[in-house]
ChimeraX commands (.cxc) that place a marker at each C-alpha (Angstrom):
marker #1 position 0.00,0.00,0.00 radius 0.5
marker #1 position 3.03,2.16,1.04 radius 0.5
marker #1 position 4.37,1.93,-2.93 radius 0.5
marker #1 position 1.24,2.46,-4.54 radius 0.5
marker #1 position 0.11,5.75,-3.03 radius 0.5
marker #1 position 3.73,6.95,-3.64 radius 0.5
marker #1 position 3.85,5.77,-7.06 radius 0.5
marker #1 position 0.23,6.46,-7.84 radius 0.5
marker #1 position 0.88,10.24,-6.38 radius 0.5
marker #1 position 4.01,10.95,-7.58 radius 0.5
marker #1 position 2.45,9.71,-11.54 radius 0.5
marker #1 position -0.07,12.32,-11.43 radius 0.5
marker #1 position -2.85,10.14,-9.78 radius 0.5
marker #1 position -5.34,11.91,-7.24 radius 0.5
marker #1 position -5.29,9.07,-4.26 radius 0.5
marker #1 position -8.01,8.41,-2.14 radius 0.5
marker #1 position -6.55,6.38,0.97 radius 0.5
marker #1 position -8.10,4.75,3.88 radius 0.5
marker #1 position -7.06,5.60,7.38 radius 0.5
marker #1 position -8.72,5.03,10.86 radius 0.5
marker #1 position -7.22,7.55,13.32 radius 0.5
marker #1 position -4.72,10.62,12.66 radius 0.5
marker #1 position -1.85,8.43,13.36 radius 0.5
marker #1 position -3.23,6.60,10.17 radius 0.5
marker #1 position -4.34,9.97,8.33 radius 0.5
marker #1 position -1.56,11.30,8.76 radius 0.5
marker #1 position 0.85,8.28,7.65 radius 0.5
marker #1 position -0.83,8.34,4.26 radius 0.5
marker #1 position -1.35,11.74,3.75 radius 0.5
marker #1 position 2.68,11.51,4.13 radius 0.5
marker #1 position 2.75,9.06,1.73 radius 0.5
marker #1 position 1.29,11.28,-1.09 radius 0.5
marker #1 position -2.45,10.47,-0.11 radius 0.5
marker #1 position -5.13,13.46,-1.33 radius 0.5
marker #1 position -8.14,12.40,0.28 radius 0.5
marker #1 position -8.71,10.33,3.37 radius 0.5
marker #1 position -11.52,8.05,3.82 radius 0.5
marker #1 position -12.11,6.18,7.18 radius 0.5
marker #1 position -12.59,2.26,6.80 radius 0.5
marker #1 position -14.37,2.28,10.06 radius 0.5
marker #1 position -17.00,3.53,9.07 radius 0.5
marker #1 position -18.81,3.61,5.89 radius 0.5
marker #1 position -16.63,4.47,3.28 radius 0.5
marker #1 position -19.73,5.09,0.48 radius 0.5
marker #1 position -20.25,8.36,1.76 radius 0.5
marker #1 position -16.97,9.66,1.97 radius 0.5
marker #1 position -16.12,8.34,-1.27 radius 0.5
marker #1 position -19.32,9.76,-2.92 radius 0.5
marker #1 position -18.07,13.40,-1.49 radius 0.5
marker #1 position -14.43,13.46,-3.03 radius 0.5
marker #1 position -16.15,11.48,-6.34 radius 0.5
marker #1 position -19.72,11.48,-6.65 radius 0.5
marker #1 position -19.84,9.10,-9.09 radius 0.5
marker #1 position -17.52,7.02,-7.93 radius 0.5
marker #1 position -13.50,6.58,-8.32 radius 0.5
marker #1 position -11.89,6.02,-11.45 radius 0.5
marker #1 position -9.79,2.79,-10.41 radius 0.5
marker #1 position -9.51,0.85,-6.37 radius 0.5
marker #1 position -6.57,-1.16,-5.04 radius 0.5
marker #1 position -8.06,-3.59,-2.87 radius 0.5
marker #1 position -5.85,-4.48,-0.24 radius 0.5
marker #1 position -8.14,-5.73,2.98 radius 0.5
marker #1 position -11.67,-6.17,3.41 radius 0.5
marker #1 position -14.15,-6.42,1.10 radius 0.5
marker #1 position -13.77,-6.26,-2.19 radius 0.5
marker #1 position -17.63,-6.21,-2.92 radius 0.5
marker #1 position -17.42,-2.99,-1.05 radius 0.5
marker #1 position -14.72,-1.95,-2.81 radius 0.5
marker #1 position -16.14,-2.58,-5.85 radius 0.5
marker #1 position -19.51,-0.16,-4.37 radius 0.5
marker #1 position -17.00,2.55,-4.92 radius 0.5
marker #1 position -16.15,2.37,-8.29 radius 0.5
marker #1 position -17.48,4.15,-10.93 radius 0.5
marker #1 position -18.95,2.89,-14.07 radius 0.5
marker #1 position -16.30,1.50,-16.73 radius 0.5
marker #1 position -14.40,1.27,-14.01 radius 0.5
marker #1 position -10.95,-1.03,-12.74 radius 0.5
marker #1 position -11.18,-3.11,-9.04 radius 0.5
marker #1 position -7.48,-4.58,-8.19 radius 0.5
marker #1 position -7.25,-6.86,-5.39 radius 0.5
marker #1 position -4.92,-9.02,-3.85 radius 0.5
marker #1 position -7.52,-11.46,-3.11 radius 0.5
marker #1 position -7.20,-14.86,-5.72 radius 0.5
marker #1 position -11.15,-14.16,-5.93 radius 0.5
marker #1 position -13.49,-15.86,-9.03 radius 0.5
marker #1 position -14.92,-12.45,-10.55 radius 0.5
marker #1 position -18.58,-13.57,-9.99 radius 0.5
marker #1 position -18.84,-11.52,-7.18 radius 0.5
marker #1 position -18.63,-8.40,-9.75 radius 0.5
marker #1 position -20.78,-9.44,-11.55 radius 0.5
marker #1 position -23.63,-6.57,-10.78 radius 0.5
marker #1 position -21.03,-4.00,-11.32 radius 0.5
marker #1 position -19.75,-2.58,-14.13 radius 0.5
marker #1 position -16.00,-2.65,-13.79 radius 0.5
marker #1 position -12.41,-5.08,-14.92 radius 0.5
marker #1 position -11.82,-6.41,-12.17 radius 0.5
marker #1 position -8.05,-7.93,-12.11 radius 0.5
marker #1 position -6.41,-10.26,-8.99 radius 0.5
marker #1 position -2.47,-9.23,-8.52 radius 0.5
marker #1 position -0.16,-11.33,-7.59 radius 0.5
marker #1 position 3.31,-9.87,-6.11 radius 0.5
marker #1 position 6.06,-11.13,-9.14 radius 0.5
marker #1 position 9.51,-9.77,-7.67 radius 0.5
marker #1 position 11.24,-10.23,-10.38 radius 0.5
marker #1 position 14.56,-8.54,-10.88 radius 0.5
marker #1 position 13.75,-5.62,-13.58 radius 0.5
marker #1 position 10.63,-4.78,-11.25 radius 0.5
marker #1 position 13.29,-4.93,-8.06 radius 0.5
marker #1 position 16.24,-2.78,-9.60 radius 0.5
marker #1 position 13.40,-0.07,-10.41 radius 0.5
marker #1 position 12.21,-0.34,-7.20 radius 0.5
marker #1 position 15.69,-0.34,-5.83 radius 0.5
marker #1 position 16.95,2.61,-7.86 radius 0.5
marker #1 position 13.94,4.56,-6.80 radius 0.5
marker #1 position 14.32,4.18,-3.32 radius 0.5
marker #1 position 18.51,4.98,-3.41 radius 0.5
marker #1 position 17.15,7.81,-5.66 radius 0.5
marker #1 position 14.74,9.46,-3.20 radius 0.5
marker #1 position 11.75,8.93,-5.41 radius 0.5
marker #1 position 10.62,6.11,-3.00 radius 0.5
marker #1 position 10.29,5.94,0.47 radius 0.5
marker #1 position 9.54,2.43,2.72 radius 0.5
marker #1 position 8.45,3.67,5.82 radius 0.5
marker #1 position 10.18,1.39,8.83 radius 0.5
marker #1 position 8.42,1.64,12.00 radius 0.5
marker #1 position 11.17,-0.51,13.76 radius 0.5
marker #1 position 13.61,-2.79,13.32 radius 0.5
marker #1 position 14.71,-5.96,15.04 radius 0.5
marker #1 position 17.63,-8.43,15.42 radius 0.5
marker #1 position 17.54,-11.53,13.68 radius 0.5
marker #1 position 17.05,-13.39,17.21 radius 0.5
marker #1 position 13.79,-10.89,17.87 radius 0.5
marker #1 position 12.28,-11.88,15.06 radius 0.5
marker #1 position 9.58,-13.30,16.89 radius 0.5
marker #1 position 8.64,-10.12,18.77 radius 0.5
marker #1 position 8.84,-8.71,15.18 radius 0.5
marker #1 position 5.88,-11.10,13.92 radius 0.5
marker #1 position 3.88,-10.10,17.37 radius 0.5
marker #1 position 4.26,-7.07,16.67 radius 0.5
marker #1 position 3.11,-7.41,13.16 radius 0.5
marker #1 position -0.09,-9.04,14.53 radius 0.5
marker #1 position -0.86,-5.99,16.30 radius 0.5
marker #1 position -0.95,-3.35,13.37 radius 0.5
marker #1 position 2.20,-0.84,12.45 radius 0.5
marker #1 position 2.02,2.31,10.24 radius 0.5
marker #1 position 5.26,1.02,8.54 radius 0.5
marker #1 position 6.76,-2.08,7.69 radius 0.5
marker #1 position 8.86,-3.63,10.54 radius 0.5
marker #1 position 12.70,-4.78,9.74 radius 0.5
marker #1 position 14.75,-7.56,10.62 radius 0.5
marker #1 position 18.71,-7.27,10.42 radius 0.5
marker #1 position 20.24,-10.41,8.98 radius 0.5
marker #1 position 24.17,-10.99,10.09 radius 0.5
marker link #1:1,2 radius 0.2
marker link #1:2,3 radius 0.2
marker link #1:3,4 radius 0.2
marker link #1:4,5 radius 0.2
marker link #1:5,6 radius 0.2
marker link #1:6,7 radius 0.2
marker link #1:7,8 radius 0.2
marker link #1:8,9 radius 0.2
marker link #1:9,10 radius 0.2
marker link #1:10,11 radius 0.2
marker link #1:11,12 radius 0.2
marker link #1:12,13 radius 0.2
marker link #1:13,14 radius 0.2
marker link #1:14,15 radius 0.2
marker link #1:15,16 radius 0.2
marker link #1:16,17 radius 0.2
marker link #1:17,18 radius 0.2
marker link #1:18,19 radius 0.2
marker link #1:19,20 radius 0.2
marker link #1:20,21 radius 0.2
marker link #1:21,22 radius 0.2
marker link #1:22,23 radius 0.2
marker link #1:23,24 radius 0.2
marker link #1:24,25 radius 0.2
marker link #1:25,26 radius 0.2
marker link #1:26,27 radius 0.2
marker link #1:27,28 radius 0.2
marker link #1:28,29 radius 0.2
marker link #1:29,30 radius 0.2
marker link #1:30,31 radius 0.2
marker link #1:31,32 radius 0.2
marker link #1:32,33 radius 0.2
marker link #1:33,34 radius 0.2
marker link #1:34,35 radius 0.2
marker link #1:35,36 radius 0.2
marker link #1:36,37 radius 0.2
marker link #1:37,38 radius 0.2
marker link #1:38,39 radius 0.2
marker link #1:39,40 radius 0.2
marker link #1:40,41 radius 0.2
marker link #1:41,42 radius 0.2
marker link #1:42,43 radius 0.2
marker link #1:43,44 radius 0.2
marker link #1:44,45 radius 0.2
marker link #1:45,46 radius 0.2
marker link #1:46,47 radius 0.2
marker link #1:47,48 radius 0.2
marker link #1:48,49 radius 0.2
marker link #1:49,50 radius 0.2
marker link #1:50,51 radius 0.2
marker link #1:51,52 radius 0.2
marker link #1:52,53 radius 0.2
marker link #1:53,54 radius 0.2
marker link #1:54,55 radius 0.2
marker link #1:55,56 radius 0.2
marker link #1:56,57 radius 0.2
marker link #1:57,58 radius 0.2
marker link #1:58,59 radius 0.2
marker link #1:59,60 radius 0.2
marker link #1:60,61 radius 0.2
marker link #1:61,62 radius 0.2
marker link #1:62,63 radius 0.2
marker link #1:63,64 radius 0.2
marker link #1:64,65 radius 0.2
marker link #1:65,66 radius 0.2
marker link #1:66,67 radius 0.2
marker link #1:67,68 radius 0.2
marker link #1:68,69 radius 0.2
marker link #1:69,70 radius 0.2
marker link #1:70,71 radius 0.2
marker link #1:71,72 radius 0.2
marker link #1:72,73 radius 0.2
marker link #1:73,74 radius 0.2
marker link #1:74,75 radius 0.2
marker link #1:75,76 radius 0.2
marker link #1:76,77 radius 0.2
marker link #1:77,78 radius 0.2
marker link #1:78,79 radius 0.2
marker link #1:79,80 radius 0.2
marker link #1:80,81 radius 0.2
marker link #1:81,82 radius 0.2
marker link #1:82,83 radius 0.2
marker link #1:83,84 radius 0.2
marker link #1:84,85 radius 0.2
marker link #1:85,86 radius 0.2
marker link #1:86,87 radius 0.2
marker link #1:87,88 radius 0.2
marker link #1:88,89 radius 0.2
marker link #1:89,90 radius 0.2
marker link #1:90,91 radius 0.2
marker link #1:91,92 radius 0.2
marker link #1:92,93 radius 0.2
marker link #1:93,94 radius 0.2
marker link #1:94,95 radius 0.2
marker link #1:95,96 radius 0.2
marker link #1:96,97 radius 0.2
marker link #1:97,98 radius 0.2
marker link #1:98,99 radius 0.2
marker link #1:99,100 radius 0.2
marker link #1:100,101 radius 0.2
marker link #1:101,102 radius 0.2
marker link #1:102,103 radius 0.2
marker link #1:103,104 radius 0.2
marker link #1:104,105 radius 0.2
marker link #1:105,106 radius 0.2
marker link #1:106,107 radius 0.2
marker link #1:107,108 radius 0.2
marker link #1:108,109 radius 0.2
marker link #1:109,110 radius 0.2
marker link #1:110,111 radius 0.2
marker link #1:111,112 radius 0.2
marker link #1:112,113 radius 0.2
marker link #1:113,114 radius 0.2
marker link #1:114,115 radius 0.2
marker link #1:115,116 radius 0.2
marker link #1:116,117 radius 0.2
marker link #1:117,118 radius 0.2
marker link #1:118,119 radius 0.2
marker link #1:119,120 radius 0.2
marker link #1:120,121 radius 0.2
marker link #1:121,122 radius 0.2
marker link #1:122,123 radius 0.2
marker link #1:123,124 radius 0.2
marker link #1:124,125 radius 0.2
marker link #1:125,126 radius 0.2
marker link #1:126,127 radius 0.2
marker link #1:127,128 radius 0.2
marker link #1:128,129 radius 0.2
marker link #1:129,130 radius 0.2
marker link #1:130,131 radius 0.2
marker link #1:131,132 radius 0.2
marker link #1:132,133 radius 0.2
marker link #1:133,134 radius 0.2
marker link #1:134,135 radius 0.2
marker link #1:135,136 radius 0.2
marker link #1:136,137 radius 0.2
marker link #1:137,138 radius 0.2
marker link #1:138,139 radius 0.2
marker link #1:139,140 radius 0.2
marker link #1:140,141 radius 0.2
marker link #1:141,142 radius 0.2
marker link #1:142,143 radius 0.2
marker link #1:143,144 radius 0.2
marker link #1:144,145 radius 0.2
marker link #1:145,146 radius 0.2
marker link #1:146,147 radius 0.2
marker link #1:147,148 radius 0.2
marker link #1:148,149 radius 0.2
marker link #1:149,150 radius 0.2
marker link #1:150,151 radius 0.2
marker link #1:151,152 radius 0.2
marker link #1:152,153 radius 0.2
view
């Protein structure tokens, strides 16, 4: 989620994030996030104020993706990380594409060159030793605003 609102923001792209909290708001809006919608509550509403008839394209990365679909406008694009059969979409009129992560090398020496670069930031909330690594997956369990680190010898 981190990459895409950069990416998406930094091509251009008017992003519409979700965020519970202003620890959350404000992590995305960091990011490059325009708009901030609350996934606590209903997002229709919020959604139908920034675009009232609907967005453009969604990245679904949690939840729902029926909701998510709710939100998209007519002719529009759903991508989710879910390995979902599209029959669920069927009521809407959208593409709706599964992604699967493909780290393959040209896609990580972009990636690479745009973090050295300055273009792209990955947010670490903290970082552990190798023999903490447990502690790391706890406190992955219990929700970070970045992406936790683990130093290999």
């Amino acid at each position: 989620g981190a990459v895409a609102v950069q990416r998406l923001a930094a091509s251009g792209v008017t992003v519409v994030a979700t965020a519970h909290g202003d620890a959350e708001a404000d992590h995305v809006r960091d990011l490059g996030a325009h708009q901030i919608g609350d996934h606590v509550v209903d997002l229709g509403p919020q959604v139908r104020a920034i675009a009232a008839d609907g967005v453009v394209a969604a990245l679904h990365l949690a939840g729902d993706p029926v909701a998510v679909a709710d939100l998209v406008a007519p002719g529009g694009r759903l991508a989710t990380l879910l390995l979902i059969d599209p029959s669920p979409f069927a009521g809407h009129d959208l593409t709706a594409h599964c992604v699967i992560a493909q780290p393959r090398k040209p896609l990580l020496e972009t990636l690479g060159a745009d973090t050295a670069a300055g273009h792209l930031r990955i947010p670490i909330q903290r970082e552990y030793a190798l023999p903490d690594a447990p502690r790391a997956l706890t406190d992955f369990a219990a929700g970070t605003l970045g992406k936790l680190s683990i130093t290999v010898p």
